[in-house]
N, C-alpha and C positions, 0 to 999 in steps of 0.2 A: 410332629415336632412343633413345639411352639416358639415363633423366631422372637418373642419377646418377654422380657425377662420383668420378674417384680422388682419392686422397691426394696423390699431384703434382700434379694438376690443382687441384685446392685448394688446395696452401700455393703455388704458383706463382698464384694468385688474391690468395691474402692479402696474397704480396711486391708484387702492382702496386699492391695497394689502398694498403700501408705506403707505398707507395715515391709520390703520387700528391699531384699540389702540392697547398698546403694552402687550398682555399677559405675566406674570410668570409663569413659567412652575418650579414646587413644585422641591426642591431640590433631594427630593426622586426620581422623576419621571426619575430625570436628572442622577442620579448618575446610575440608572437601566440601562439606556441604554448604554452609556458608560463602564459600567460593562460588558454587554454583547455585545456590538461592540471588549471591548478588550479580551472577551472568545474567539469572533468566529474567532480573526485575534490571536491569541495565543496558538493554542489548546494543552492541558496536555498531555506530553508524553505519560503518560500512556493510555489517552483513544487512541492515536494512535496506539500505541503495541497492544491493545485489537480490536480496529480493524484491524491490520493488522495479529493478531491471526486468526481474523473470514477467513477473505477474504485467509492467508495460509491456513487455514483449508475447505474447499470448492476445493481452488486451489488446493495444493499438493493430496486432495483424486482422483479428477478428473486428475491428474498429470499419477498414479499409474494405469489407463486403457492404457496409451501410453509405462510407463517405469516402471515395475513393480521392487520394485528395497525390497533390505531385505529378498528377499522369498514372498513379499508381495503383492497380485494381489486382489482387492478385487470384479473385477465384471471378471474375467475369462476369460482375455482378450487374445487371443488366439498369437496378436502381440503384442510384446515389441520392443521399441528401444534398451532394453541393451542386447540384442542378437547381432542388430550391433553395439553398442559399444563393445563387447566382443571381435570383432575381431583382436581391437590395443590392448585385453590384457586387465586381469582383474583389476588393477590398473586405469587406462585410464578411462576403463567403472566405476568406483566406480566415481571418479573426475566428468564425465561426467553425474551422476545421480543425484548427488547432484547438481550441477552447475542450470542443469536444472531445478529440484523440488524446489530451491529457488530461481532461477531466474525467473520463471514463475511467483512467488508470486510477485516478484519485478516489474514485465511488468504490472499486473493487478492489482498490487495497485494503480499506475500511473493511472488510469480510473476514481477506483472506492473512493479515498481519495482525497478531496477538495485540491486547491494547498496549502494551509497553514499548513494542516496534511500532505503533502507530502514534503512537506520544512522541517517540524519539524522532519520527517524520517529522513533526510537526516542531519539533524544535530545531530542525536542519529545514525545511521546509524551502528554502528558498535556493539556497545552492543543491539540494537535490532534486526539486523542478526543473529548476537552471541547466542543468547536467543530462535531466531526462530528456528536456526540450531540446537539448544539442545532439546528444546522439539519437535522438528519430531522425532530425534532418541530415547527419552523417548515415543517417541509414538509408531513409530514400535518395541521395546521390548514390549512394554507392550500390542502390539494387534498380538503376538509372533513372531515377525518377529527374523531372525538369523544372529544377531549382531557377527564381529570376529572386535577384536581393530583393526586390520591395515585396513581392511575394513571401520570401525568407522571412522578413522584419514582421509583416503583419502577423504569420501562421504563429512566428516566436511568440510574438505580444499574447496573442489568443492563448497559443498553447501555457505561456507562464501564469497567467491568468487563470486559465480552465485546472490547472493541476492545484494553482493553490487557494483557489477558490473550494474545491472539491475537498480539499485536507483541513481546510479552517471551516468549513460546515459541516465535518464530519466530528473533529476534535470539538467543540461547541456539543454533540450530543451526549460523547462522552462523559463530559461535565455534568452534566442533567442527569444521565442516570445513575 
């Protein structure tokens, strides 16, 4: 069987298609799709935040074998990076742990969020940083990690920094290709 067809075989295809009464397609039917062609090219902030909850949450646990950062190591990982961040000073290293732990989430959302939820990030981008970078640290207090405020402020800075750093060089590629 040959999967390809001639030039007569083709436009004698086209002439039944042209030539082929002309169906109504039910108004309902019509308004459904359209409805959901403008879900899938508009998608709710909110289901974006919710997944880019999931995908933070997967990333920054997985994040916490590399940099355990709070007091917080949760598979006993013998190496941390913020041993050598510690060495410009514990300040630096606070900056440097956040930066990371949101910016990571920022790199592998770029993957795993269709380009129109990674658009719509990037037009929320800032109170949905803002929000990620709040509940990680409601999240290490409350799996007891040892929160001090200037530690707090710094890890924030880093982490709003590293997440929207991560989504405006990601949206930038977009553009380009």
């Amino acid at each position: 069987m040959n999967p390809r067809i001639t030039e007569k075989e083709w436009l004698e295809d086209f002439k039944n298609f042209v030539e082929t009464e002309e169906v109504i397609v039910p108004h309902e039917v019509s308004q459904r799709i359209l409805t959901r062609i403008h879900d899938d090219l508009n998608p709710s902030s909110w289901v974006v935040f919710l997944k880019l909850l999931g995908i933070h949450s997967v990333v920054g646990t997985l994040s916490l074998a590399v940099c355990d950062q709070f007091g917080l190591n949760p598979f006993n990982t013998d190496f941390s990076l913020s041993q050598y961040f510690m060495k410009f000073g514990h300040s630096f290293c606070m900056v440097l742990c956040g930066f990371l732990f949101l910016g990571l989430t920022g790199v592998f959302s770029k993957s795993i969020l269709q380009q129109e939820e990674f658009l719509v990030l990037k037009k929320n981008v800032i109170i949905q940083v803002f929000f990620l970078s709040l509940l990680s640290l409601v999240s290490f207090v409350a799996f007891g990690g040892e929160v001090i405020i200037g530690a707090f402020i710094l890890w924030f800075l880093g982490a709003l920094f590293g997440g929207f750093a991560a989504i405006q060089i990601f949206t930038l590629k977009f553009r380009s290709a």
